[in-house]
N, CA and C atoms as a LAMMPS dump frame, in Angstrom:
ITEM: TIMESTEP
0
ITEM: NUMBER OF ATOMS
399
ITEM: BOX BOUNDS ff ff ff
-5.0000000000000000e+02 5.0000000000000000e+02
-5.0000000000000000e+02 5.0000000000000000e+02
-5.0000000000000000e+02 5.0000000000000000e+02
ITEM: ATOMS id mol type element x y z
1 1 1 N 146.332 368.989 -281.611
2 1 2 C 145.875 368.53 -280.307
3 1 3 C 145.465 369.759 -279.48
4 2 1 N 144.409 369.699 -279.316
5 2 2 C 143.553 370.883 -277.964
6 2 3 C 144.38 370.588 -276.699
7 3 1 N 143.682 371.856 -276.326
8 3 2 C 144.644 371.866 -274.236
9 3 3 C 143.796 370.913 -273.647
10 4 1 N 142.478 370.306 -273.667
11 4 2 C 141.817 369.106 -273.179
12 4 3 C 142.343 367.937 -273.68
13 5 1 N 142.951 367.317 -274.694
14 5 2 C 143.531 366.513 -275.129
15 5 3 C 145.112 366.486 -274.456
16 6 1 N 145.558 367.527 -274.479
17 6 2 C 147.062 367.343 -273.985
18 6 3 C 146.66 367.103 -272.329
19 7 1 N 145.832 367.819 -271.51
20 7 2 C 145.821 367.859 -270.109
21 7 3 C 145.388 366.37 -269.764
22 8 1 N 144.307 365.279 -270.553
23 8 2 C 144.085 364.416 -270.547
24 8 3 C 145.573 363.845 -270.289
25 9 1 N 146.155 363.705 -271.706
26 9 2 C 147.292 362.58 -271.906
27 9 3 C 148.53 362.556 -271.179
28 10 1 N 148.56 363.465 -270.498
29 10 2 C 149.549 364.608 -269.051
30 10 3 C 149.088 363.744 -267.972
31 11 1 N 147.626 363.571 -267.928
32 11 2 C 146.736 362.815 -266.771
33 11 3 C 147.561 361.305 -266.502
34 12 1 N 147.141 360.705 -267.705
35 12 2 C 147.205 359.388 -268.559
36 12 3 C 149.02 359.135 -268.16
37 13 1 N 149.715 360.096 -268.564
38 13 2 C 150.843 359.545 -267.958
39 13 3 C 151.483 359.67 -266.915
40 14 1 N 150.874 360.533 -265.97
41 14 2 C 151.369 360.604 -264.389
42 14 3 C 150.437 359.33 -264.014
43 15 1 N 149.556 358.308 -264.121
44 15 2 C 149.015 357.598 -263.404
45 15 3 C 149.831 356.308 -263.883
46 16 1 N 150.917 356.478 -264.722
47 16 2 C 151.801 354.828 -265.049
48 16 3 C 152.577 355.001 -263.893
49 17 1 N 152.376 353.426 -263.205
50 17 2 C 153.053 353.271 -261.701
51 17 3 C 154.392 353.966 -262.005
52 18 1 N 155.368 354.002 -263.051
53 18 2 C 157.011 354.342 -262.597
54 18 3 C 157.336 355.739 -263.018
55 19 1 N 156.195 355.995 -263.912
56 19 2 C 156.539 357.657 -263.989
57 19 3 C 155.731 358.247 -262.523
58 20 1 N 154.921 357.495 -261.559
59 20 2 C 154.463 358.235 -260.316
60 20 3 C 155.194 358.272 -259.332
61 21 1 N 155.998 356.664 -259.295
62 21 2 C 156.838 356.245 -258.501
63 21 3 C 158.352 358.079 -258.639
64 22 1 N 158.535 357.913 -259.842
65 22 2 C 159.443 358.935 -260.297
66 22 3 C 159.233 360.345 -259.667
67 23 1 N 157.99 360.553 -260.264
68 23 2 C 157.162 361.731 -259.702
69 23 3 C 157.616 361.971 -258.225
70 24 1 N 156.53 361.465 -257.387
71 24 2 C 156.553 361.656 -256.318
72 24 3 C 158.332 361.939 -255.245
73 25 1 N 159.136 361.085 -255.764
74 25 2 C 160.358 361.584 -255.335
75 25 3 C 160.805 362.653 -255.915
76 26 1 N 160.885 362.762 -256.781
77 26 2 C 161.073 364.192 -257.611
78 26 3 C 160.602 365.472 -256.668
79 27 1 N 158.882 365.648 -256.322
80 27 2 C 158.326 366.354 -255.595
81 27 3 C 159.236 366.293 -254.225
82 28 1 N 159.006 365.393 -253.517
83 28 2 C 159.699 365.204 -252.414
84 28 3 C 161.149 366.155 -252.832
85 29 1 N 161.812 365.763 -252.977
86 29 2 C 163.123 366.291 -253.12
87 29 3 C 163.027 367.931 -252.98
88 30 1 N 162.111 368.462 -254.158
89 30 2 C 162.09 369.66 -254.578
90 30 3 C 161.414 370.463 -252.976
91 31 1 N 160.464 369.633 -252.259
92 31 2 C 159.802 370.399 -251.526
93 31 3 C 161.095 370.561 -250.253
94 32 1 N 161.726 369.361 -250.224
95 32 2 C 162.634 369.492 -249.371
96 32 3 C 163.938 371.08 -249.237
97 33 1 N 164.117 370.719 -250.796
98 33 2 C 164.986 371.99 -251.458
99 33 3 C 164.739 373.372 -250.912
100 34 1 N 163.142 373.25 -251.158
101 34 2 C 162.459 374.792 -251.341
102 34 3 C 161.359 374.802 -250.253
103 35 1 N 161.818 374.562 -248.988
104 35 2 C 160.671 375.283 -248.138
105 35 3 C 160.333 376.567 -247.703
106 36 1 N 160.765 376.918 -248.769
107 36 2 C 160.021 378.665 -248.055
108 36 3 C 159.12 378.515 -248.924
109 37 1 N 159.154 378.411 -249.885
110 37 2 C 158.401 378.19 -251.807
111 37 3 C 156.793 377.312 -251.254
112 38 1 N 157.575 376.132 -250.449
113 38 2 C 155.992 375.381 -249.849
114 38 3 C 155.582 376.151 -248.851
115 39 1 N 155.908 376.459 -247.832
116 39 2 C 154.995 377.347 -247.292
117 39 3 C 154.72 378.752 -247.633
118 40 1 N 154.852 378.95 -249.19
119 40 2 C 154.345 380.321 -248.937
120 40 3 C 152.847 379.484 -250.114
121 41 1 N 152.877 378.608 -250.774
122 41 2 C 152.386 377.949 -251.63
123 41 3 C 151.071 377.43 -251.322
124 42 1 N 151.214 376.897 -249.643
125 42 2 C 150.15 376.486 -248.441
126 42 3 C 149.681 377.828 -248.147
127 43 1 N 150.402 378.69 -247.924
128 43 2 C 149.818 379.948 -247.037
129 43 3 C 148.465 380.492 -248.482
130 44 1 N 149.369 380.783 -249.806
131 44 2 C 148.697 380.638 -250.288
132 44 3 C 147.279 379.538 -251.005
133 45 1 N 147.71 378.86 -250.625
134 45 2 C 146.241 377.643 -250.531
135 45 3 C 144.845 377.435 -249.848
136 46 1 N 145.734 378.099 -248.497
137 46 2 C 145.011 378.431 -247.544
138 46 3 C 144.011 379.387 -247.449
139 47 1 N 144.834 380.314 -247.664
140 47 2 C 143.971 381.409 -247.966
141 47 3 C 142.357 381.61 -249.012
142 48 1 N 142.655 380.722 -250.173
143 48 2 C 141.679 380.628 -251.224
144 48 3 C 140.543 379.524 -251.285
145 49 1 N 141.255 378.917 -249.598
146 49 2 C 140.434 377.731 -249.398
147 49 3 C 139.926 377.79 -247.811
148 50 1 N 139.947 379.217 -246.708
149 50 2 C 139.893 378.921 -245.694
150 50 3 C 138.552 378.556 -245.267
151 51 1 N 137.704 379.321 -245.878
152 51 2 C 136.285 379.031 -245.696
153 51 3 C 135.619 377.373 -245.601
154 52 1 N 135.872 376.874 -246.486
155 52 2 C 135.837 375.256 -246.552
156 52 3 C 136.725 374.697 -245.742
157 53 1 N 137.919 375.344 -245.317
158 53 2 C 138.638 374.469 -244.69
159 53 3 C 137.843 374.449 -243.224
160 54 1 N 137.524 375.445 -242.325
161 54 2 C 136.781 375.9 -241.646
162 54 3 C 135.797 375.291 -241.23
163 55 1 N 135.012 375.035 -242.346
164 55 2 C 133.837 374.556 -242.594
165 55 3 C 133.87 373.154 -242.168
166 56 1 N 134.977 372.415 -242.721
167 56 2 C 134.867 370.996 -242.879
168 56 3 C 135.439 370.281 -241.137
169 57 1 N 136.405 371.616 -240.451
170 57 2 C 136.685 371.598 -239.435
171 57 3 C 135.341 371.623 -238.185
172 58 1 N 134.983 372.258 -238.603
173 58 2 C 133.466 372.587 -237.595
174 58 3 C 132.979 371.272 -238.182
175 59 1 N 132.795 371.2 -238.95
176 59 2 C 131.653 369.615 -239.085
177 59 3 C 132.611 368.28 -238.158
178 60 1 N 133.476 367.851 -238.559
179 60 2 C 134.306 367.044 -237.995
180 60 3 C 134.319 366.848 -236.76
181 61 1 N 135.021 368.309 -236.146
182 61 2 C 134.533 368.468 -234.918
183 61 3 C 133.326 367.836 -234.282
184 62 1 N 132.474 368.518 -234.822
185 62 2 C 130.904 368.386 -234.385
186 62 3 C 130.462 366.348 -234.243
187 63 1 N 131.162 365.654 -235.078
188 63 2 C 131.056 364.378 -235.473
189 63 3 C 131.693 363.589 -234.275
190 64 1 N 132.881 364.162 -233.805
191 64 2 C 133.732 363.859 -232.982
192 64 3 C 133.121 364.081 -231.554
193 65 1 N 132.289 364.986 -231.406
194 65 2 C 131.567 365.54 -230.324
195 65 3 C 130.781 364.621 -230.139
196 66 1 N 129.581 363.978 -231.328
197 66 2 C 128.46 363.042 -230.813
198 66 3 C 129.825 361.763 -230.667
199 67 1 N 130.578 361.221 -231.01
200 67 2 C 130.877 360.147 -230.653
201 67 3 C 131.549 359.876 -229.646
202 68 1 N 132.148 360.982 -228.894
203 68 2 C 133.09 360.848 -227.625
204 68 3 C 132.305 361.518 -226.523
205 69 1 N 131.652 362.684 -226.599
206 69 2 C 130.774 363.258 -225.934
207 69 3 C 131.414 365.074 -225.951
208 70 1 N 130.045 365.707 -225.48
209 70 2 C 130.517 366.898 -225.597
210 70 3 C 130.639 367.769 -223.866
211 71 1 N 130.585 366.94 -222.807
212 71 2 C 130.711 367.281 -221.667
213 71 3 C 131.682 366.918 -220.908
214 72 1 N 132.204 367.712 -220.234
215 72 2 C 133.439 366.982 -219.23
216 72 3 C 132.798 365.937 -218.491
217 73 1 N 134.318 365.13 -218.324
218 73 2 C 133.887 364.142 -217.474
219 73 3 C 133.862 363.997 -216.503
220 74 1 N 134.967 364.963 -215.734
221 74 2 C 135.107 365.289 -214.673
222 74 3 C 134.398 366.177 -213.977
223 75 1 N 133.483 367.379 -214.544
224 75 2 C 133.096 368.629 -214.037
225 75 3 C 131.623 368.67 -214.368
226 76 1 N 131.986 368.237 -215.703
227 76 2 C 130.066 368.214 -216.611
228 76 3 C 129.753 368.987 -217.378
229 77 1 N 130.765 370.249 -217.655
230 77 2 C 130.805 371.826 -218.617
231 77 3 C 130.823 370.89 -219.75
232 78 1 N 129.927 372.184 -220.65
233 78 2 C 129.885 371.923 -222.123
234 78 3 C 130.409 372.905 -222.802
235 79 1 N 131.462 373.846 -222.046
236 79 2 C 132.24 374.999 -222.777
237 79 3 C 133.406 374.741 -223.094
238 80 1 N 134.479 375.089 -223.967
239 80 2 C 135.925 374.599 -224.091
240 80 3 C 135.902 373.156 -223.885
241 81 1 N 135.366 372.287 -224.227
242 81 2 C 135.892 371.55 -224.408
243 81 3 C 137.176 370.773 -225.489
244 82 1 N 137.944 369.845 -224.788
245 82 2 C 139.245 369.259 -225.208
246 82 3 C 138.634 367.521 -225.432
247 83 1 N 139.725 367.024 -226.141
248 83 2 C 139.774 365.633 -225.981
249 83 3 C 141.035 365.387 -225.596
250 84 1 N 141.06 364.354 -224.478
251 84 2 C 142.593 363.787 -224.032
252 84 3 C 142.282 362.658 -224.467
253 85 1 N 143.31 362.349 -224.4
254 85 2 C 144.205 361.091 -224.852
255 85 3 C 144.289 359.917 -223.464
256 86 1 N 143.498 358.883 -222.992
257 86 2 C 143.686 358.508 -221.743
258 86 3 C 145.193 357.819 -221.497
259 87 1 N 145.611 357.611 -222.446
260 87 2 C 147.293 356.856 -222.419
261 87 3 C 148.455 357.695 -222.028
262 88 1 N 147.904 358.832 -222.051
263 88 2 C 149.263 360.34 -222.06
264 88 3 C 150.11 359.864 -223.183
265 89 1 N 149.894 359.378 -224.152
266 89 2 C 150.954 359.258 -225.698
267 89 3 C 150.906 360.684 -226.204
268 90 1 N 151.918 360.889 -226.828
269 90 2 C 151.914 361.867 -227.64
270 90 3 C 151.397 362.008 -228.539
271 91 1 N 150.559 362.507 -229.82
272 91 2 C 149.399 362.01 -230.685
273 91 3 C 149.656 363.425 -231.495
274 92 1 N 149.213 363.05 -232.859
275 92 2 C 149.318 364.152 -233.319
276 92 3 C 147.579 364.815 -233.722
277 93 1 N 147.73 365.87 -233.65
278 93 2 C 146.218 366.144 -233.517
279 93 3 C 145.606 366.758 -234.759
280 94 1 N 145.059 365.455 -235.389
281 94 2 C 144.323 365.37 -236.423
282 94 3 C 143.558 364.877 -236.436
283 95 1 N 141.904 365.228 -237.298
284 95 2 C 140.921 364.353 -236.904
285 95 3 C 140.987 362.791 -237.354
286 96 1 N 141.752 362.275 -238.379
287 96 2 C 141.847 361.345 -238.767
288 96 3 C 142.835 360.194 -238.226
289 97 1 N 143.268 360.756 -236.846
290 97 2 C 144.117 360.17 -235.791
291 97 3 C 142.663 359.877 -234.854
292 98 1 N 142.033 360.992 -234.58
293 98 2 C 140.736 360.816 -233.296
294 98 3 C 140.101 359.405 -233.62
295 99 1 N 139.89 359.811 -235.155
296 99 2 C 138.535 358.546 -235.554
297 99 3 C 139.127 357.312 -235.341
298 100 1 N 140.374 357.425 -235.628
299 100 2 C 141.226 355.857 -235.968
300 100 3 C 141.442 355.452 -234.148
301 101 1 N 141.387 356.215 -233.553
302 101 2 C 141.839 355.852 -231.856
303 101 3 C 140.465 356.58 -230.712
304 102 1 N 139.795 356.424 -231.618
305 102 2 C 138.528 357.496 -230.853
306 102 3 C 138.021 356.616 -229.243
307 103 1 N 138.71 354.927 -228.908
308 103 2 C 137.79 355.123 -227.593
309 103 3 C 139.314 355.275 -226.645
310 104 1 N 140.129 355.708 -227.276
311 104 2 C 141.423 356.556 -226.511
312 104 3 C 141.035 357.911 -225.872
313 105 1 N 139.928 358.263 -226.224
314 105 2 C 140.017 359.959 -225.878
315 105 3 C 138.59 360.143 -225.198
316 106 1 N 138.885 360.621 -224.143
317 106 2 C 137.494 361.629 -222.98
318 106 3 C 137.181 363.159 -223.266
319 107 1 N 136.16 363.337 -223.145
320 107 2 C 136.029 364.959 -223.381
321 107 3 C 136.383 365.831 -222.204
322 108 1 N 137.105 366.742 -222.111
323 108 2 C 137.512 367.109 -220.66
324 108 3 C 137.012 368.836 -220.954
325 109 1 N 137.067 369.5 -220.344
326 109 2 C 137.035 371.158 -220.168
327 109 3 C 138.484 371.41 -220.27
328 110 1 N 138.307 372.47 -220.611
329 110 2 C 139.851 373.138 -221.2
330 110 3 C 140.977 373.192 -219.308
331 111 1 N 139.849 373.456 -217.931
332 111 2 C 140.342 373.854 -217.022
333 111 3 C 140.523 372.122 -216.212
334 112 1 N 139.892 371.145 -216.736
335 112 2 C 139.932 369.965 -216.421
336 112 3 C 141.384 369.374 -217.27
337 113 1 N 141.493 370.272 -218.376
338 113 2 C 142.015 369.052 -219.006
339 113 3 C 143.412 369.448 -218.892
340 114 1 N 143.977 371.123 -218.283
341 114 2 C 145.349 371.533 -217.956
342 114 3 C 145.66 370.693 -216.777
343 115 1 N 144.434 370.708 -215.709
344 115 2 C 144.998 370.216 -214.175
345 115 3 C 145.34 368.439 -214.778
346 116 1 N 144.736 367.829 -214.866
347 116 2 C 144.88 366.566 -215.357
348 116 3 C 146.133 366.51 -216.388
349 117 1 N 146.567 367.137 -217.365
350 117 2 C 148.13 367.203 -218.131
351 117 3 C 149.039 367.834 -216.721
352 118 1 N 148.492 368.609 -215.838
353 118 2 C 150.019 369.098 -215.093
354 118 3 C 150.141 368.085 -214.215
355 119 1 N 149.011 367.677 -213.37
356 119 2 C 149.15 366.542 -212.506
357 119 3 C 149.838 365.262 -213.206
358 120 1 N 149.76 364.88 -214.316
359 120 2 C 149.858 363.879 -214.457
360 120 3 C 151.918 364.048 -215.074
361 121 1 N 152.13 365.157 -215.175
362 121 2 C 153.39 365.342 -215.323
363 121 3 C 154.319 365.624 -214.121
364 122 1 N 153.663 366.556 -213.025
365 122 2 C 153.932 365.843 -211.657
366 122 3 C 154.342 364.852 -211.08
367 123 1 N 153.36 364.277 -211.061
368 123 2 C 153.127 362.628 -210.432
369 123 3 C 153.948 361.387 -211.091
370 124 1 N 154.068 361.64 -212.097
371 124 2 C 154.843 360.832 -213.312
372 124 3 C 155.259 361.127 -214.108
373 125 1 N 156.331 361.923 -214.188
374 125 2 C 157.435 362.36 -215.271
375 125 3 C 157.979 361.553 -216.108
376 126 1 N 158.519 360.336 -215.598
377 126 2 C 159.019 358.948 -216.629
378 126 3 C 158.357 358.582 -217.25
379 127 1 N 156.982 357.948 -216.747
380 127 2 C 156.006 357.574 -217.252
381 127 3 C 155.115 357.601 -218.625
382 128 1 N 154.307 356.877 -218.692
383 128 2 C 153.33 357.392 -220.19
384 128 3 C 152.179 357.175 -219.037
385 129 1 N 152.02 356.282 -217.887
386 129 2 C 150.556 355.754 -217.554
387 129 3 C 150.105 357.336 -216.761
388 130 1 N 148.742 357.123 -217.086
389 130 2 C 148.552 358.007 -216.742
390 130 3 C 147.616 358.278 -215.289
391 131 1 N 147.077 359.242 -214.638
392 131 2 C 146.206 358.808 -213.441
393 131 3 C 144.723 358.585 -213.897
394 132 1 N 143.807 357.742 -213.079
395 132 2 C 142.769 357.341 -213.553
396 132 3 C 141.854 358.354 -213.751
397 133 1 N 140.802 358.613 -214.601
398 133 2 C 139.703 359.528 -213.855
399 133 3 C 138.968 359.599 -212.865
């Protein structure tokens, strides 16, 4: 048996639901065990992949820009811009959170979008609602 034949049949049996089911906790566990090991593993990943990662970031971005807008709303700058969140939720900031909640978010300026997070922590500390634009 060749190394294409074995890497195949290696394939072939990580995709049977209970050896994945198996798998995947297995991983889990181990990454849990060994986090220095994963992040040095990412750091290294990263590294051999930043260019594309980069890359795919600027495009995204850019996607996110025509669909929400790329000007404040408050001011009208097209520099630093941010996206808020109009709910004040906590959100984790990934593009695949934006797309999934995208008419949640305004384009603000970086200097629009501190006064609007401090005011609105001011004004309403308990709160999630937030002040209008």
């Amino acid at each position: 048996m060749n190394n294409e034949e074995r890497k195949q049949k290696r394939k072939e049996y990580l995709q049977r639901p209970e050896v994945k089911a198996k798998y995947k906790i297995t991983i889990q566990k181990w990454k849990k065990d060994n986090p220095e090991k994963v992040k040095k593993s990412l750091r290294k990943w990263y590294q051999t992949h930043k260019e594309r990662v980069r890359k795919v970031s600027q495009e995204q971005r850019k996607i996110l820009e025509n669909l929400i807008g790329n000007s404040c709303v408050v001011c009208g700058s097209t520099r630093y811009i941010q996206f808020h969140e109009i709910h004040n939720k906590k959100h984790p900031i990934t593009f695949s959170y934006y797309f999934k909640h995208i008419k949640d978010f305004v384009p603000l300026c970086q200097r629009c979008h501190t006064t609007k997070t401090r005011l609105n922590q001011l004004t309403e500390p308990q709160r999630t609602a937030s002040v209008n634009l």
